[in-house]
C-alpha positions as CSV (number, residue, x, y, z in Angstrom):
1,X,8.6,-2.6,1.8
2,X,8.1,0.1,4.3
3,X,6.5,-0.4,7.8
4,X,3.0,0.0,7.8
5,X,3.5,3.0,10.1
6,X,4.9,4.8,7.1
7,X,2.6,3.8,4.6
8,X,0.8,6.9,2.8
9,X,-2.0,6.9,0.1
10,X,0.5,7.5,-3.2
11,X,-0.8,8.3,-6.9
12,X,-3.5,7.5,-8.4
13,X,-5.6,8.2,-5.2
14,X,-4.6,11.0,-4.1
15,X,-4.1,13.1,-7.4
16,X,-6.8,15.1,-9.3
17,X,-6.5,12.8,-11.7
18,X,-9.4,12.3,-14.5
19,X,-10.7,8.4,-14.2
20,X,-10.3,8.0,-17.6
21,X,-6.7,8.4,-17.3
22,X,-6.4,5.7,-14.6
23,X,-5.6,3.2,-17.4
24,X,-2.5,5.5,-18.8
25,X,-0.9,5.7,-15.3
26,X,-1.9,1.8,-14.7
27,X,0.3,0.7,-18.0
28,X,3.2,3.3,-17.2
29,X,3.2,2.4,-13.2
30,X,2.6,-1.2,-13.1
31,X,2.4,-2.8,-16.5
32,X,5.9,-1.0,-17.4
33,X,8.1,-3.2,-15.8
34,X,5.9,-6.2,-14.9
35,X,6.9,-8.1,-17.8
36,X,10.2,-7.3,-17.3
37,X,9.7,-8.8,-13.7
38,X,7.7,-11.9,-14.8
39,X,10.2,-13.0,-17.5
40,X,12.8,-12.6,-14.7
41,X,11.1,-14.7,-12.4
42,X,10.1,-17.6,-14.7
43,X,13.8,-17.8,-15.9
44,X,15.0,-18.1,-12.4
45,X,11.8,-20.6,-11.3
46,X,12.5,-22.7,-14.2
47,X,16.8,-22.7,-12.9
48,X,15.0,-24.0,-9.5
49,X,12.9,-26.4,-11.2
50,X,15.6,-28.4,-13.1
51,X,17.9,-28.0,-10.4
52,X,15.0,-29.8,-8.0
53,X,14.9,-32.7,-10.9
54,X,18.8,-32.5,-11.3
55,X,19.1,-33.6,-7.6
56,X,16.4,-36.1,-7.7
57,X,17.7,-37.9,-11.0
58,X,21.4,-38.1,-9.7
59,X,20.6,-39.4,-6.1
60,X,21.4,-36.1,-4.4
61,X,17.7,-36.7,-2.6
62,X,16.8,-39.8,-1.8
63,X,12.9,-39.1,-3.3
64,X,11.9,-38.2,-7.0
65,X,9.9,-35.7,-8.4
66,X,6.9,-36.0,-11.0
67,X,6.5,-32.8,-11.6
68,X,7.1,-29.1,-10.5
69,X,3.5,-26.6,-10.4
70,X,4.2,-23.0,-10.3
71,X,1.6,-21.6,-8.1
72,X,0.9,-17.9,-6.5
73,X,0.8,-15.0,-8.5
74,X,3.6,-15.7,-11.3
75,X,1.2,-19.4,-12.0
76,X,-1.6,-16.7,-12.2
77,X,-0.4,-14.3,-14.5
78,X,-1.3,-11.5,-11.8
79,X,2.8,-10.2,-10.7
80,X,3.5,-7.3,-9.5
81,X,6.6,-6.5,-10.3
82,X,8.8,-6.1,-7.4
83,X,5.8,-7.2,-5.0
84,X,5.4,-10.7,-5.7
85,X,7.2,-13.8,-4.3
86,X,6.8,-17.3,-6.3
87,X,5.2,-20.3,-4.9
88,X,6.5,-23.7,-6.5
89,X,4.6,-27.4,-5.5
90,X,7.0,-30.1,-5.9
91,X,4.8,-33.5,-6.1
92,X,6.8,-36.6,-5.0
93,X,6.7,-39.8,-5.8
94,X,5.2,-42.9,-3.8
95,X,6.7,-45.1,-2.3
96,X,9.1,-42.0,-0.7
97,X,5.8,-40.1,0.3
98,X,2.0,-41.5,-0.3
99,X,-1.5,-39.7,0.4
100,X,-2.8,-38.9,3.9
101,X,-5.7,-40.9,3.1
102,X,-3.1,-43.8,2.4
103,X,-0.7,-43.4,5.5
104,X,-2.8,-41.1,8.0
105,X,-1.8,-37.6,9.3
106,X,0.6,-38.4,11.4
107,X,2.9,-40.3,9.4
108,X,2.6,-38.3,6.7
109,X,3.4,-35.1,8.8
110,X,6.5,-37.5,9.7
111,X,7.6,-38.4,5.8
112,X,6.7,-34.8,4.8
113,X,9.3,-33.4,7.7
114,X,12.2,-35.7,6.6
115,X,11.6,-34.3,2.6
116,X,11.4,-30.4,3.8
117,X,14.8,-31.5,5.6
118,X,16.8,-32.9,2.4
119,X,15.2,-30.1,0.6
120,X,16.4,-27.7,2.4
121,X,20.0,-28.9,2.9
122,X,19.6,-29.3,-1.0
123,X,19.0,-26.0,-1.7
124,X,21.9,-24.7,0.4
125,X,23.8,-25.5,-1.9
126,X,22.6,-24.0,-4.9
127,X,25.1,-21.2,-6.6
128,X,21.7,-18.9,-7.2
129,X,20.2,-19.2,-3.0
130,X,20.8,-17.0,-0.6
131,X,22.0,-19.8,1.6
132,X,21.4,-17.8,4.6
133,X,17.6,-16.9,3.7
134,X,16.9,-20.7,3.9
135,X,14.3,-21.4,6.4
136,X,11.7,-24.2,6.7
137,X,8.7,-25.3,8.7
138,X,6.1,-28.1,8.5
139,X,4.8,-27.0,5.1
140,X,7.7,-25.9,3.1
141,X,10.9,-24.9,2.5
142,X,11.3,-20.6,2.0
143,X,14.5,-19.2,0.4
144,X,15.6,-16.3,-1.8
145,X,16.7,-16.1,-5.2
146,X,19.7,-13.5,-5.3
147,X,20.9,-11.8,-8.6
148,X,17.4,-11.9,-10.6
149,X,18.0,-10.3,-14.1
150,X,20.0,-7.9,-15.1
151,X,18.5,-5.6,-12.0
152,X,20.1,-7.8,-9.8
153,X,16.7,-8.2,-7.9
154,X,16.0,-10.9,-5.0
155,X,12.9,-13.1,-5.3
156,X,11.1,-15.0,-2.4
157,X,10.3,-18.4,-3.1
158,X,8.4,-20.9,-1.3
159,X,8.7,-24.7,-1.7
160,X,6.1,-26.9,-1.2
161,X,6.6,-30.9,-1.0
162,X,3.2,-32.6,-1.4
163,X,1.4,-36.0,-2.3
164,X,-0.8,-36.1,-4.8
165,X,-3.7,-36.2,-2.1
166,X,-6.5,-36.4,-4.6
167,X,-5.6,-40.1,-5.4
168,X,-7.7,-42.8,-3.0
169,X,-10.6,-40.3,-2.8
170,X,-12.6,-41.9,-5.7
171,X,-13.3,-39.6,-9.0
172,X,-15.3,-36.9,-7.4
173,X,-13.0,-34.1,-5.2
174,X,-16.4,-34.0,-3.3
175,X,-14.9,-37.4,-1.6
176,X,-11.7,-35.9,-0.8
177,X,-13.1,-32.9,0.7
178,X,-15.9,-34.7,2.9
179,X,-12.6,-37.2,4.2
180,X,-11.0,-33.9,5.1
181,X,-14.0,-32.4,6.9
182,X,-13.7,-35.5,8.9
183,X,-10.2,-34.7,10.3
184,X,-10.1,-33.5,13.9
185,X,-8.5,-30.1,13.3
186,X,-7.6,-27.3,10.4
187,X,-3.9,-28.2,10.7
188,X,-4.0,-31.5,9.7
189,X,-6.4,-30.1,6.7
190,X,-4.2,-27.4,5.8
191,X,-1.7,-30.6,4.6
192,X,-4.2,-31.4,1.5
193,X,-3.8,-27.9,0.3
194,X,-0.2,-27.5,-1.6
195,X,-1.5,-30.6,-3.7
196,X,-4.5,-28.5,-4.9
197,X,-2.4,-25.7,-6.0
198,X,-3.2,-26.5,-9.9
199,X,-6.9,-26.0,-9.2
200,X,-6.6,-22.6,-8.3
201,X,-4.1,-21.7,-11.1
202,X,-6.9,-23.6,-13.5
203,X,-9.9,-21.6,-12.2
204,X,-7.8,-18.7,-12.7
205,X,-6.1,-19.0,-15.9
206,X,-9.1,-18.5,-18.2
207,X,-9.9,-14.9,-16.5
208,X,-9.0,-11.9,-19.2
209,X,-5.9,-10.1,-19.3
210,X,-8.1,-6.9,-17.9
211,X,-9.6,-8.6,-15.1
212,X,-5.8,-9.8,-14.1
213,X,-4.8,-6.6,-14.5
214,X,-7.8,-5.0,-12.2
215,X,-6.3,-7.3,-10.0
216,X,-2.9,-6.3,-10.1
217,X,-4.3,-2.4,-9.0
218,X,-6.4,-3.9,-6.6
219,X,-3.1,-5.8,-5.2
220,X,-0.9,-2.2,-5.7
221,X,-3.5,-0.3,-3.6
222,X,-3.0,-3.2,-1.0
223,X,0.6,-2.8,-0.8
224,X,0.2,1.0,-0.7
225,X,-2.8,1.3,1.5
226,X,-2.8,-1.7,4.4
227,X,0.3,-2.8,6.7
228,X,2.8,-5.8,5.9
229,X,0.5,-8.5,7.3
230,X,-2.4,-8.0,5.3
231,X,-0.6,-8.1,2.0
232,X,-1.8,-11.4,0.6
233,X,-2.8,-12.0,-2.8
234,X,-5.2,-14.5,-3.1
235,X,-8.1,-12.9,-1.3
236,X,-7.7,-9.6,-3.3
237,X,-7.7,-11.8,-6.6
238,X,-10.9,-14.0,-5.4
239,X,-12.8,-11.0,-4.4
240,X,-11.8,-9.1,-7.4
241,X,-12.7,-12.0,-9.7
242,X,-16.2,-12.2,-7.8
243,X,-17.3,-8.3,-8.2
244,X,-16.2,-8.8,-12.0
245,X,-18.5,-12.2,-12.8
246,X,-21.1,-9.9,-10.6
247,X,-20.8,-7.5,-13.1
248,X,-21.7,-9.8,-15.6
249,X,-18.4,-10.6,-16.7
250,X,-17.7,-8.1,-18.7
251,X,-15.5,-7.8,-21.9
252,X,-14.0,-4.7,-21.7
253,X,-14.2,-2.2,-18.2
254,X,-13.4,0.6,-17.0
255,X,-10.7,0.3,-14.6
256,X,-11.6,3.2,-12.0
257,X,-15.4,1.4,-11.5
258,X,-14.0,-1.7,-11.1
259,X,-11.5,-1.0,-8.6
260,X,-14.3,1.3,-6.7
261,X,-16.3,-1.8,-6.6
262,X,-14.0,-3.8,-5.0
263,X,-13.2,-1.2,-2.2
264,X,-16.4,-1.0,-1.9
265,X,-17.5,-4.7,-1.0
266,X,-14.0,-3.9,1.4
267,X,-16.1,-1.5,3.3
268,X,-18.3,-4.0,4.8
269,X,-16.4,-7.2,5.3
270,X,-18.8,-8.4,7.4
271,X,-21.5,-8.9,4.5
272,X,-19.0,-10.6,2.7
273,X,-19.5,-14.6,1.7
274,X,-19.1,-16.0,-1.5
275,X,-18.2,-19.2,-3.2
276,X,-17.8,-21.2,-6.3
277,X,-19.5,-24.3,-7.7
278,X,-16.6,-24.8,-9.0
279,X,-15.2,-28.4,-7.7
280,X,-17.9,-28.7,-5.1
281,X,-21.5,-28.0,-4.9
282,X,-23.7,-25.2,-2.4
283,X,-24.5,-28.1,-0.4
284,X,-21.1,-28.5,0.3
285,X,-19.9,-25.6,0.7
286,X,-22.5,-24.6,3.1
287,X,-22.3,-28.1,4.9
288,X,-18.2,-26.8,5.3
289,X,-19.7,-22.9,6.5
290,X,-21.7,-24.3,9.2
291,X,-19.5,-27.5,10.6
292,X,-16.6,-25.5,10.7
293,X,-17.9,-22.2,11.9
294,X,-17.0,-19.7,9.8
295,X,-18.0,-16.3,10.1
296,X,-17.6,-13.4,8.0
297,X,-16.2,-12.0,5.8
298,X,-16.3,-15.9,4.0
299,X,-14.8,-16.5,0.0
300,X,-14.3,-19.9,0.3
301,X,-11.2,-21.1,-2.1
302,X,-12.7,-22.5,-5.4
303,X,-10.2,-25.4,-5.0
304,X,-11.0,-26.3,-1.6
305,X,-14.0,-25.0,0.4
306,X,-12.2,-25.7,3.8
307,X,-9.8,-22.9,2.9
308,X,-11.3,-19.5,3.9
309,X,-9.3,-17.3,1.7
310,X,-10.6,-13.9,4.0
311,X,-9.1,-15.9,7.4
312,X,-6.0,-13.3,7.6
313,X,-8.7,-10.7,7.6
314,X,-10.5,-12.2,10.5
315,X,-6.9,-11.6,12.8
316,X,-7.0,-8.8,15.8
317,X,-8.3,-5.4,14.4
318,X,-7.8,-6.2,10.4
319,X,-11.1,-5.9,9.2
320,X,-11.5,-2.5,10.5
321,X,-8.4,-1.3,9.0
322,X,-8.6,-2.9,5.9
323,X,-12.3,-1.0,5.9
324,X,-11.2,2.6,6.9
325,X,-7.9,1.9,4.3
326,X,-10.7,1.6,1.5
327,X,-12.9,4.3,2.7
328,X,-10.2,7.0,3.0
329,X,-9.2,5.7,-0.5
330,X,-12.9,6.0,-2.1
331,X,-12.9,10.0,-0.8
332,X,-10.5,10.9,-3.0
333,X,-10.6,12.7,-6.3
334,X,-10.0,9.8,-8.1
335,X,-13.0,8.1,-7.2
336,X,-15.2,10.1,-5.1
337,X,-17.5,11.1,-8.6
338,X,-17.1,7.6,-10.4
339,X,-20.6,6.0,-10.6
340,X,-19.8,2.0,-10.8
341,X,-22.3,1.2,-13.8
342,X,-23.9,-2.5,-13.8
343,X,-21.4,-3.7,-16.3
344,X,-18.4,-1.8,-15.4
345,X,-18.4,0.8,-18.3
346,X,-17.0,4.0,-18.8
């Protein structure tokens, strides 16, 4: 990926191209290939997945493995080909590593540090890693996948070790997420959040093909449009997913008002906040707003209301160049004349 310094505003936005053929250049620029990608990456996930179960089953790690989430954007069904790294949650087993609410923080930040150490001496070893791309820190374990497909691409990966740290909460997430509201600091929070990967994926997996594919232009303007560091996914999707259900979830869209919606909410971050009753209530969420003093722009993670999802945006100057990215972007002929209907309609 190029430096931000040598970004540039690339096709569609700065063509004379008609709206209505947004949707031709969309399937021939970004669907056309994607699949490709995607089938790519789950063959080589799914390599890493029984090669994480291989080590645990024949005593290579001295910890099993109940199962293997695949998280991020491939989990999502919103790739990019050739922009996406995978995100895989690897829940272990108790006794080898139990829930923070079982053994406190600071033993489980202990436990969790010896696992990400195995795992990553495991992985070393594998024929398909880049050994040398194996780094770690207190989360997880990153490494890349070298000789994807017949392309012979490279895919990022991300490991993530985790407890299932739902259990000892009661039935209701609400308990879990009032214990974690008690904890003295956002680090020690930000340990809960590999194990509520498979929320996200489930609030997301029901969204329509077109709505994950708004996203995926919304995601391909990111790439094209703001520097390296403000290239993550999950915001994008979130507020993407939120200006669609605004629209009144609409079956069929046209793709050039939708994505001049969401660059438009991108023009005024600071009037941004939004959440989901989703696994927790308004009370809560708000209760989460005020005690840990957010400010906007706020979309609080549907899986976990301590999770800002618009914190990157809230870093040095990046919400006024995420803002003057989308503004230069809604002047051009693409979508200077499109009029965003109430239900998204050509």
């Amino acid at each position: 990926m190029a430096n931000a310094a040598a970004k540039r505003m690339e096709l569609p936005w700065c063509e004379p191209m008609d709206p209505r053929k947004l949707e031709t250049w969309y399937n021939e620029n970004i669907q056309h290939g994607t699949e490709e990608f995607d089938r790519d990456c789950r063959r080589a996930v799914d390599e890493v997945v029984r090669s994480v179960h291989r080590m645990c089953s024949s005593n290579g790690l001295l910890f099993d493995v109940s199962k293997v989430i695949k998280g991020g954007s491939l989990g999502k069904g919103t790739m990019v080909k050739d922009l996406s790294d995978v995100d895989l949650v690897a829940f272990i087993n108790p006794p080898h590593l139990r829930s923070i609410v079982e053994l406190g923080p600071v033993v489980y930040r202990q436990k969790l540090a010896g696992i990400i150490r195995d795992l990553e001496a495991a992985l070393k070893r594998l024929p398909f890693v880049d050994s040398r791309s194996v780094t770690s820190n207190a989360f997880l374990v990153n490494f890349t996948i070298r000789n994807l497909g017949p392309r012979k691409r490279s895919l990022g990966v991300d490991l993530l070790p985790t407890a299932d740290n739902c259990y000892g909460h009661g039935r209701a997430h609400a308990d879990m997420f009032r214990a974690m509201l008690q904890l003295p600091n956002g680090y020690d929070r930000e340990f809960y959040s590999a194990s509520l990967v498979e929320h996200q994926l489930q609030f997301m997996e029901p969204k329509p093909g077109h709505v994950k594919a708004l996203i995926r232009l919304v995601k391909y303007w990111a790439y094209e449009c703001l520097p390296d560091t403000l290239h993550k996914s999950y915001p994008l999707e979130l507020i993407t997913v939120y200006r669609w259900e605004n629209a009144g979830k609409p079956e069929r869209i046209s793709k050039a008002q939708g994505l001049k919606d969401v660059l438009q909410v991108l023009t005024n971050l600071r009037g941004l906040r939004h959440y989901w009753a989703y696994l927790y209530d308004a009370a809560l969420a708000n209760q989460t707003i005020t005690q840990l003093g957010y400010i906007n722009p706020i979309v609080l993670d549907p899986a976990n209301p301590t999770n800002n999802a618009c914190w990157v945006y809230q870093k040095g100057n990046n919400i006024i160049m995420i803002e003057e990215a989308a503004r230069a972007t809604l002047k051009f002929n693409l979508l200077k004349d499109v009029v965003v209907s109430a239900n998204w309609r050509g």
